[in-house]
PDB file of N, CA, C and O in Angstrom:
ATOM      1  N   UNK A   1       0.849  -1.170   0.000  1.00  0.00           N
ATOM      2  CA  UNK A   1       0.000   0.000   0.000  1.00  0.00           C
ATOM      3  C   UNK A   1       0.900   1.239   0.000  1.00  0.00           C
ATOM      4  O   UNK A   1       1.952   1.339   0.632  1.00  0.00           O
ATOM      5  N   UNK A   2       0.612   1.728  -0.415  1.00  0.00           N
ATOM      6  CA  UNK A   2       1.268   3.227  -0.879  1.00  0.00           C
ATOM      7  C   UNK A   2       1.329   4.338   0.531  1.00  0.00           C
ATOM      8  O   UNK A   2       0.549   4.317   1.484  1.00  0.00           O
ATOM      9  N   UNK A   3       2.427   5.226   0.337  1.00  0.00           N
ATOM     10  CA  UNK A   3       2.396   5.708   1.999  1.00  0.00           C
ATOM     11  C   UNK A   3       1.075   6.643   2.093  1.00  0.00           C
ATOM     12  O   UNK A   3       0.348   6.798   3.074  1.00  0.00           O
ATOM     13  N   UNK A   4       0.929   7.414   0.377  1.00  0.00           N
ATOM     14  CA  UNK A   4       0.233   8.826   0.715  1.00  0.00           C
ATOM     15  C   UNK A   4      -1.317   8.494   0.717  1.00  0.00           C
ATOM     16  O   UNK A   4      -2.154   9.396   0.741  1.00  0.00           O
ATOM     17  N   UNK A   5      -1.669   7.093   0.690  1.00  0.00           N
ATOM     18  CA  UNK A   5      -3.365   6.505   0.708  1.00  0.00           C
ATOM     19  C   UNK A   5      -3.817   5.744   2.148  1.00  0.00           C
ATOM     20  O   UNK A   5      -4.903   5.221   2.399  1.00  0.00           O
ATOM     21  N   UNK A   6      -2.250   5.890   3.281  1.00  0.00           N
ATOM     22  CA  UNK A   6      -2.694   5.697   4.704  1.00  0.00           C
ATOM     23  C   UNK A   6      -3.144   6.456   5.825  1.00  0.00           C
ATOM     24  O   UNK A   6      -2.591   7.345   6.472  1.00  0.00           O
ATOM     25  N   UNK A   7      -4.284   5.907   5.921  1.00  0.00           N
ATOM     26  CA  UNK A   7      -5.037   6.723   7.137  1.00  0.00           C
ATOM     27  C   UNK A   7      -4.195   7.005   8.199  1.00  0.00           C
ATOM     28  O   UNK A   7      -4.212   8.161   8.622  1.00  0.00           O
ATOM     29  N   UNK A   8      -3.146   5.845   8.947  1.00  0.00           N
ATOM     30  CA  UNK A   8      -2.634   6.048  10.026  1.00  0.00           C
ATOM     31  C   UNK A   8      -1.287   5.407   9.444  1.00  0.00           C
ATOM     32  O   UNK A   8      -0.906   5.023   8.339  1.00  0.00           O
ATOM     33  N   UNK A   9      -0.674   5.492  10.934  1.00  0.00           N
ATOM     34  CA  UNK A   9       0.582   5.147  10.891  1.00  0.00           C
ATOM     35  C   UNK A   9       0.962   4.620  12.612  1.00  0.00           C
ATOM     36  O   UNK A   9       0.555   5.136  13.653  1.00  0.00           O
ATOM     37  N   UNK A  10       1.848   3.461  12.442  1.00  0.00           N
ATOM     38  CA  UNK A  10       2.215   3.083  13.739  1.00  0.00           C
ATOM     39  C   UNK A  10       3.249   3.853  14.341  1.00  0.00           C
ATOM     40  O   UNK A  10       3.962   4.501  13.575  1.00  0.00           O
ATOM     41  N   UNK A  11       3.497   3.917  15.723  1.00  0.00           N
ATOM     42  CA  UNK A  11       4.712   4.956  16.211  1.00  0.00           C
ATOM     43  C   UNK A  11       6.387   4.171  15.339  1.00  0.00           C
ATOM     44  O   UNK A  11       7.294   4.948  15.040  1.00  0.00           O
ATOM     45  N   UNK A  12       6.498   3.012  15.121  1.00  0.00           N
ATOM     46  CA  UNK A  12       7.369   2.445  14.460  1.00  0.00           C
ATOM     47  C   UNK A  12       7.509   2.652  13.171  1.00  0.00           C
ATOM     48  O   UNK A  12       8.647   2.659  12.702  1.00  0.00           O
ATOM     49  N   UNK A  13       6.298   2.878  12.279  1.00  0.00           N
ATOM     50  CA  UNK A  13       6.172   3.377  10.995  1.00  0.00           C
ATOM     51  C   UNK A  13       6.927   5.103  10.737  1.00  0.00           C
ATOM     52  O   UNK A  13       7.731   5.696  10.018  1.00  0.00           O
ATOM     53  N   UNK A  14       6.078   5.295  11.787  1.00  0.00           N
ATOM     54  CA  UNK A  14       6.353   7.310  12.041  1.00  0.00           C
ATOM     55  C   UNK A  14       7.611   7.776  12.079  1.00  0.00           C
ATOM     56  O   UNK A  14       8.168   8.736  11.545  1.00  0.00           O
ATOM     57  N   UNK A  15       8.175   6.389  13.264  1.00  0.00           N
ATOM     58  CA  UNK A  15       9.908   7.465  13.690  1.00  0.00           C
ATOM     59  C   UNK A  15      10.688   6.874  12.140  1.00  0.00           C
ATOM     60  O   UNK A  15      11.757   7.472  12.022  1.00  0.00           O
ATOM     61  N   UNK A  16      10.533   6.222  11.351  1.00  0.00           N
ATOM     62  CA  UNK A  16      10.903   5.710  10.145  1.00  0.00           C
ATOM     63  C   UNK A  16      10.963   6.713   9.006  1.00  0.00           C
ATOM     64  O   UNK A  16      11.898   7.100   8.305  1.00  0.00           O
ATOM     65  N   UNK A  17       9.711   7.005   9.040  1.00  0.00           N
ATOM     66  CA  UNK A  17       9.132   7.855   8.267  1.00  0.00           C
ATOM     67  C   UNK A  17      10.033   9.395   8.092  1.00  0.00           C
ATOM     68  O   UNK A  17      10.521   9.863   7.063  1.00  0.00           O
ATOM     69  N   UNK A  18      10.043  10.031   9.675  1.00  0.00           N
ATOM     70  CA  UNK A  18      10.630  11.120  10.031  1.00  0.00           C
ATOM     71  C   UNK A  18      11.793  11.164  10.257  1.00  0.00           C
ATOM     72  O   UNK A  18      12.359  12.251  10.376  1.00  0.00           O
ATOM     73  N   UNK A  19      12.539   9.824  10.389  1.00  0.00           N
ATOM     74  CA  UNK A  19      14.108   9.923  10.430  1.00  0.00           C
ATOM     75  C   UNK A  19      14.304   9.998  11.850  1.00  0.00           C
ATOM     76  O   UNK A  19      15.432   9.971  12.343  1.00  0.00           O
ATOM     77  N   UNK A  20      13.617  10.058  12.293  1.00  0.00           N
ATOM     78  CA  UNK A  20      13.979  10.276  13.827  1.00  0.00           C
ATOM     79  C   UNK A  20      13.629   8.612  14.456  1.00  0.00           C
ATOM     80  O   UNK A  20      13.185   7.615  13.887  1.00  0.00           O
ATOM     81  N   UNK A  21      14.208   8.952  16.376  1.00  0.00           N
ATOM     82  CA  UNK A  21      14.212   7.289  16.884  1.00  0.00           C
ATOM     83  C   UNK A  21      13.005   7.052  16.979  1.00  0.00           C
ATOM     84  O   UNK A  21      12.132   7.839  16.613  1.00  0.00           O
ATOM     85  N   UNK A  22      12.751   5.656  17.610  1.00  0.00           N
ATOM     86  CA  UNK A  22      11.590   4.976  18.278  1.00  0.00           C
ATOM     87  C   UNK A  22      11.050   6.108  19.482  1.00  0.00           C
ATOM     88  O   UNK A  22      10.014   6.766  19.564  1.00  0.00           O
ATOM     89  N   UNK A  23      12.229   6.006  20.339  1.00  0.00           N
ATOM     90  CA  UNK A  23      11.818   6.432  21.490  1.00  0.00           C
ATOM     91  C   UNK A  23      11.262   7.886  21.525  1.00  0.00           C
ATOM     92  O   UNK A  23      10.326   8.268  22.227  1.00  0.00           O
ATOM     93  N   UNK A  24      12.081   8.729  20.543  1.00  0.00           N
ATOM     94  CA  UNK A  24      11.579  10.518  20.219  1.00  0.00           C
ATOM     95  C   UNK A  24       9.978  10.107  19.862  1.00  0.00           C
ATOM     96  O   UNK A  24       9.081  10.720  20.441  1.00  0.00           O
ATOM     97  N   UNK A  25       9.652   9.037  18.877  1.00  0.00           N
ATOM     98  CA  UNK A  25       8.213   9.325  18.160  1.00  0.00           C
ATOM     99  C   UNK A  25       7.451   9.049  19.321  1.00  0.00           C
ATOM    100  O   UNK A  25       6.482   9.643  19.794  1.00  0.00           O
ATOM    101  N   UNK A  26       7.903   8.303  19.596  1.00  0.00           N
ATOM    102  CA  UNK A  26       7.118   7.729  21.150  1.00  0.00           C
ATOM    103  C   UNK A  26       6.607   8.437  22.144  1.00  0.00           C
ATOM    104  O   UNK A  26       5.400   8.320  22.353  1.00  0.00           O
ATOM    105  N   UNK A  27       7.612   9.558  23.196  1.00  0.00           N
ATOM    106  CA  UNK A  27       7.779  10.889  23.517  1.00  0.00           C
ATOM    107  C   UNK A  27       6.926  11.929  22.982  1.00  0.00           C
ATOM    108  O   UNK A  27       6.153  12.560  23.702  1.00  0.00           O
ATOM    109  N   UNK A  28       7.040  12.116  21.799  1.00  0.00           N
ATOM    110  CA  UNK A  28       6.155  13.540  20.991  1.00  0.00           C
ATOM    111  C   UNK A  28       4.754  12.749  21.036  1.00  0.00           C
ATOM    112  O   UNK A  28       3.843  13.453  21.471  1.00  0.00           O
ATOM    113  N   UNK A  29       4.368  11.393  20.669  1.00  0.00           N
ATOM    114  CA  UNK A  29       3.187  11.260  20.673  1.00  0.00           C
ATOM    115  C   UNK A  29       2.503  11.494  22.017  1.00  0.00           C
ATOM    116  O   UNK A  29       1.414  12.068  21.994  1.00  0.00           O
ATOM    117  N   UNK A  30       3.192  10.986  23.568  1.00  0.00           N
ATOM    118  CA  UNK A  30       3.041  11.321  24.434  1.00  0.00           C
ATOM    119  C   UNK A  30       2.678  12.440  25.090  1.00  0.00           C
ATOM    120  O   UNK A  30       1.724  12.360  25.865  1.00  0.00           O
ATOM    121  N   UNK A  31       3.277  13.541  24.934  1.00  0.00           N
ATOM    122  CA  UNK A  31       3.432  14.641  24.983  1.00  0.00           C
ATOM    123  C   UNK A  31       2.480  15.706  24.171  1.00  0.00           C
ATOM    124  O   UNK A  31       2.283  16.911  24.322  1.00  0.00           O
ATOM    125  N   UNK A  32       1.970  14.720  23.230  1.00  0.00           N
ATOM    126  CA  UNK A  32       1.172  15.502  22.260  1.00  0.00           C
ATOM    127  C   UNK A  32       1.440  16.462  21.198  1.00  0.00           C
ATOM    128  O   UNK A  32       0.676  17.083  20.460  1.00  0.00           O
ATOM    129  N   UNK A  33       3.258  16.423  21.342  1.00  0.00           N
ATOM    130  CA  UNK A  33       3.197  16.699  20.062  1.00  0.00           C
ATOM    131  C   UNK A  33       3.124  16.111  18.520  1.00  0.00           C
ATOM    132  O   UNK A  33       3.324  16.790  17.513  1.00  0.00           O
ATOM    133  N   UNK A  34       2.866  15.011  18.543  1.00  0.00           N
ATOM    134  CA  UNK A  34       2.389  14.355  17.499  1.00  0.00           C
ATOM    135  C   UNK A  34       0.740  13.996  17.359  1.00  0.00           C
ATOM    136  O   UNK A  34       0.506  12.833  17.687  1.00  0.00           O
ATOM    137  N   UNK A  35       0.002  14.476  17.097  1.00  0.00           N
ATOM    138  CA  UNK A  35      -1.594  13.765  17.379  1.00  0.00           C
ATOM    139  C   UNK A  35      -1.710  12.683  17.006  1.00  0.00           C
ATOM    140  O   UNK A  35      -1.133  12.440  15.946  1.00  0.00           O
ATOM    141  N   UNK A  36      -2.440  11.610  17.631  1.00  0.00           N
ATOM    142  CA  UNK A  36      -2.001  10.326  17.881  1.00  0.00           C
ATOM    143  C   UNK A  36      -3.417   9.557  18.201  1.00  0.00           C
ATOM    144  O   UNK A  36      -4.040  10.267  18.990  1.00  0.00           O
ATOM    145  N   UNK A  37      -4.089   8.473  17.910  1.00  0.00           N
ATOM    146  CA  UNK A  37      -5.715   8.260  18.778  1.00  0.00           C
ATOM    147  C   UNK A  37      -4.675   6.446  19.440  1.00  0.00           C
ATOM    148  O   UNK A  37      -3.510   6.047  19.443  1.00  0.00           O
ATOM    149  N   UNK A  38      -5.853   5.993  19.823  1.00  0.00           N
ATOM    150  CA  UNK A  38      -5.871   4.847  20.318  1.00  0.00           C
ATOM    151  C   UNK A  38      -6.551   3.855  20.438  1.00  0.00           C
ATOM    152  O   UNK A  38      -7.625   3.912  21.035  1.00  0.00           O
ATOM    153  N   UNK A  39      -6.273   3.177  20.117  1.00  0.00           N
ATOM    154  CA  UNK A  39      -7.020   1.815  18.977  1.00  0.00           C
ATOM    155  C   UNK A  39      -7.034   0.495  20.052  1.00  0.00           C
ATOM    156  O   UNK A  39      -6.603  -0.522  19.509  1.00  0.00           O
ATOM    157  N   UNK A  40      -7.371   0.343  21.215  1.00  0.00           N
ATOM    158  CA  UNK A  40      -6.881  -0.826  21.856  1.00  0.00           C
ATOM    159  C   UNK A  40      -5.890  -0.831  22.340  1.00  0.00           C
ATOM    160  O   UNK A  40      -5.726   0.243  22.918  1.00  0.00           O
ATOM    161  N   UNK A  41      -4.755  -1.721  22.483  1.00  0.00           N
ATOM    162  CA  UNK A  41      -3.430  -1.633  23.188  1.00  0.00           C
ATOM    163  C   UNK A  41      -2.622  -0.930  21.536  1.00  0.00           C
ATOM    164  O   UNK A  41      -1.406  -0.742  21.512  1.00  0.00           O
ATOM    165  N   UNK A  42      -3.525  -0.615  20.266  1.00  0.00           N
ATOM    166  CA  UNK A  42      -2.251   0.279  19.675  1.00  0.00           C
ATOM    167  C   UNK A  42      -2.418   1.809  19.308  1.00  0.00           C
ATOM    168  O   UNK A  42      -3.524   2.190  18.924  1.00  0.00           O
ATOM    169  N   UNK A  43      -1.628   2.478  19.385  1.00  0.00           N
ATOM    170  CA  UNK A  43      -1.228   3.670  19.613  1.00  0.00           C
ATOM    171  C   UNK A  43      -0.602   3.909  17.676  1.00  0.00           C
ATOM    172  O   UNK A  43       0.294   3.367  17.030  1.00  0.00           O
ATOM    173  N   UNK A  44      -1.709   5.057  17.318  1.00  0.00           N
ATOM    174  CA  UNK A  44      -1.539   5.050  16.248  1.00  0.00           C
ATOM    175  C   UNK A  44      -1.525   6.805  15.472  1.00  0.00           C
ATOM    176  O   UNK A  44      -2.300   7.590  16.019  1.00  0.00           O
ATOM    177  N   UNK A  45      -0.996   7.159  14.715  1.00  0.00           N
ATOM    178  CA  UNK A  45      -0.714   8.661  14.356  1.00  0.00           C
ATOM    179  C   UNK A  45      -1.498   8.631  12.973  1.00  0.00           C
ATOM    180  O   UNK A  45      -1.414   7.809  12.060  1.00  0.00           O
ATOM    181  N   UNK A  46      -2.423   9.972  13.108  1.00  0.00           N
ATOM    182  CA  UNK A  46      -3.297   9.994  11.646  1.00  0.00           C
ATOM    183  C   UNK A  46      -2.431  10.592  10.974  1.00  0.00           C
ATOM    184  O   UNK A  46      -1.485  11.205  11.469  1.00  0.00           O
ATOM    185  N   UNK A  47      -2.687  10.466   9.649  1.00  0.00           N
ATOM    186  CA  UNK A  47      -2.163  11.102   8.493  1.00  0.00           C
ATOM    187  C   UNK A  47      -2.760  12.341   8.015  1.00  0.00           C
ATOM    188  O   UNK A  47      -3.980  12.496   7.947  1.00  0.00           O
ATOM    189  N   UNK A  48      -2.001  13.127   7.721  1.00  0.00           N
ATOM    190  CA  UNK A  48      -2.513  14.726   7.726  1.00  0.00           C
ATOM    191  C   UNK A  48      -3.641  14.330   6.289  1.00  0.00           C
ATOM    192  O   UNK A  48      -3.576  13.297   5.623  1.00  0.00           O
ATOM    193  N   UNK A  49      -4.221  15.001   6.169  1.00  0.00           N
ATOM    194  CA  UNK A  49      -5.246  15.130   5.067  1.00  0.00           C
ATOM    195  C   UNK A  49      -5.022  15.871   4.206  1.00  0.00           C
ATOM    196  O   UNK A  49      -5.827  16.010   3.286  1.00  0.00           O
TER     197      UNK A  49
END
């Protein structure tokens, strides 16, 4: 699947994505600077529109 037709993204997908670590995407989602919902035990980042 193509990146720019995904709704979300996993925090493992994200810090990939952005070049940055696990643990930073992890952190900003925390923190809220990443907006982020929650799906059950997964923790997931929407894709801008």
């Amino acid at each position: 699947m193509a990146a720019e037709t995904r709704l979300t993204y996993n925090v493992e997908e994200l810090a990939d994505l952005m070049g940055i670590s696990q643990n930073l995407a992890y952190e900003a989602v925390h923190t809220g600077t990443i907006p982020s919902i929650r799906i059950g035990r997964r923790l997931l980042r929407v894709a801008p529109s």
